[in-house]
Each structure stands twice: as structure tokens, then as C-alpha cells.
C-alpha angles and dihedrals in degrees: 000000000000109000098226083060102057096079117034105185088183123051098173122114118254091235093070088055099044089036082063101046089051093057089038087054100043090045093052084048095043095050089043087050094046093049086046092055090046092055095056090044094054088039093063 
């Protein structure tokens, strides 16, 4: 047996993680598009 696999500290799936970073990311590029769009609506 592989010895990184003798003691696995996580047993959660990775698609929880990178399910996660995907909403996290979209989120901090979501927030940055809408104040964007309020700035150029202000800006009119």
C-alpha cells in the first residue's frame, strides 16, 4: 500500500471542494460584474 494512503486525514469527495471553489469564484466575479454595472449606471 502506497504510504500517502495509510492515513487519510479527509474523506470527503473532491466534488464537494472544487464544487465550492466554483460557487466562491463565481460569486467574487459576480459581485466585481454587478459593481461594475452600477458604476456605469451611476456614471451616466
Amino acid at each position: 500500500m502506497n504510504k500517502f494512503e495509510e492515513n487519510i486525514t479527509n474523506k470527503r469527495h473532491d466534488v464537494i471542494d472544487a464544487g465550492v471553489g466554483f460557487v466562491v469564484s463565481f460569486g467574487f466575479f459576480a459581485t466585481m460584474f454587478i459593481i461594475a454595472t452600477v458604476v456605469q449606471v451611476i456614471g451616466r
